[in-house]
N, C-alpha and C positions, 0 to 999 in steps of 0.2 A: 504494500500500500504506500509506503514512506517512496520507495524509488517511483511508482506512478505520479506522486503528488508531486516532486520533484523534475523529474521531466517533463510535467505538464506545466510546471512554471516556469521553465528554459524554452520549451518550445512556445507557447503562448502568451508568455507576459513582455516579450521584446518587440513581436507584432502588433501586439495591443497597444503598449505604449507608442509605438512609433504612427499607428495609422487613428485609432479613434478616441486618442487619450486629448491630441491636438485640439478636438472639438468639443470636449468634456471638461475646459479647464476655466475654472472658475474663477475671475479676473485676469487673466492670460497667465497663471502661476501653475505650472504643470508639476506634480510629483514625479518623482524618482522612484517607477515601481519597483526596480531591477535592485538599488539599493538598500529600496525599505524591506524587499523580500530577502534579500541577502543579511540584513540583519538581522531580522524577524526568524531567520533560520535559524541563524547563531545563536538568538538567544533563546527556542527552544528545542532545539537538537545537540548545540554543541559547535567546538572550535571546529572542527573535521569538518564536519554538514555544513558548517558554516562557509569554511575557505572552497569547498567543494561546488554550492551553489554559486557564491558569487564569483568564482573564476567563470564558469560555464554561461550565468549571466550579463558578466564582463564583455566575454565572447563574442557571443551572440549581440551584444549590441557594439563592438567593435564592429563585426562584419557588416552592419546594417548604418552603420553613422560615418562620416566623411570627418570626423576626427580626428585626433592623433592616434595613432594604433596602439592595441597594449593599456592606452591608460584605464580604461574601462575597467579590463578585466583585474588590471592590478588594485584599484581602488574599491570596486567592490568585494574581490577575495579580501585585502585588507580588511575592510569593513565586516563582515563575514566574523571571518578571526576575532577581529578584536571582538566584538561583541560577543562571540561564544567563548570569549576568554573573561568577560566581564562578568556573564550569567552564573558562569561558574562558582565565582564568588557572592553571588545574591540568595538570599533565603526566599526570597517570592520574586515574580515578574510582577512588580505592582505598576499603572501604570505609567507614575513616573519614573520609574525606573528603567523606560522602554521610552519615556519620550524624550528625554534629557540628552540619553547617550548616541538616541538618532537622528536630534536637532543638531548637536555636535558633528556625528559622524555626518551630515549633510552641508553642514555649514565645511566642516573641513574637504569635502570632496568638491564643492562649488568652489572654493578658493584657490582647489589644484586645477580645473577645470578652466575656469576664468583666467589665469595667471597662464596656464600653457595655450590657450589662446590666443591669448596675447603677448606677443615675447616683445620684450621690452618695454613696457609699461611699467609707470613707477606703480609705489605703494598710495599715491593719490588715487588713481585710476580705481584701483582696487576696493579702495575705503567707500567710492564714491558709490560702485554699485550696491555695496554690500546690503545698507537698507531698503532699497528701490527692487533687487533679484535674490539675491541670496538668503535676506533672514526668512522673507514670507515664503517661499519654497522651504526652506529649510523646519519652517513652523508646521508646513501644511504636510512634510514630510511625515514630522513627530503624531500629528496626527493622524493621518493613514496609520501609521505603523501602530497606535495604541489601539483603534478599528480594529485593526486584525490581529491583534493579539485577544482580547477582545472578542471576537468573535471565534478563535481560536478556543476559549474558555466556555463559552457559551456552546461549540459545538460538541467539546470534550476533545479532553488528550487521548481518550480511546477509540474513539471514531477514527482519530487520524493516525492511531497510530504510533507513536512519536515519545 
């Protein structure tokens, strides 16, 4: 079950976001599903499951995006990682404990994102977007990911498995 749920979010949630996510964003602030699910793994399966999803989601949105190669799948395995390295150390998934470290982990991938976009830009450049693109994606991250953890609870850790 764990390996269907997992592939069905490698193969389906890099399409989704790329084609009808575009249409579905609310103020023009699009979430990071590829990120939040790679989080979301980590923190309920574990560092493995974690570095494991988000390499494969990296991937898959490397070959679908006109970005730099490689950084995808490096920041989201990163991401991955850390956070089933964080879970480890929690007595509960409460959920700020899922939405802090994903506001974080978003805010720090949009800074590596933005900054390798743009080579050469000072640290102005960077400061300027950060309230206008980065914190409210980053906020709207935190909440997708406590949804689905969240729902995750509500549907049981037995149903899925996990």
């Amino acid at each position: 079950m764990k390996v269907g749920l997992y592939a069905g979010l490698v193969l389906l949630l890099v399409p989704f976001q790329a084609t009808l996510l575009h249409s579905l964003s609310p103020f023009g602030i699009r979430p990071d599903l590829c990120l939040v699910a790679a989080c979301v793994v980590g923190f309920w399966a574990g560092h493995f499951e974690g570095l494991v999803v988000g390499l494969l989601l990296g991937f898959g949105q490397d070959l679908f995006s006109a970005g730099e190669l490689w950084l995808n799948m490096v920041t989201k395995a990163g991401v991955g990682f850390s956070a089933g390295l964080m879970a480890k150390h929690l007595i509960s998934t409460t959920p700020r404990a899922i939405f802090v470290p994903m506001v974080l982990f978003s805010i720090f991938s949009g800074v590596v994102f933005l900054v390798s976009s743009r080579v050469g830009m000072g640290i102005q450049e960077v400061l300027q977007g950060f309230p206008r693109i980065l914190l409210p994606q980053a906020l709207f991250d935190g909440l997708v990911a406590v949804c689905a953890n969240w729902l995750r609870a509500r549907w049981g850790p037995q149903a899925l498995n996990l």
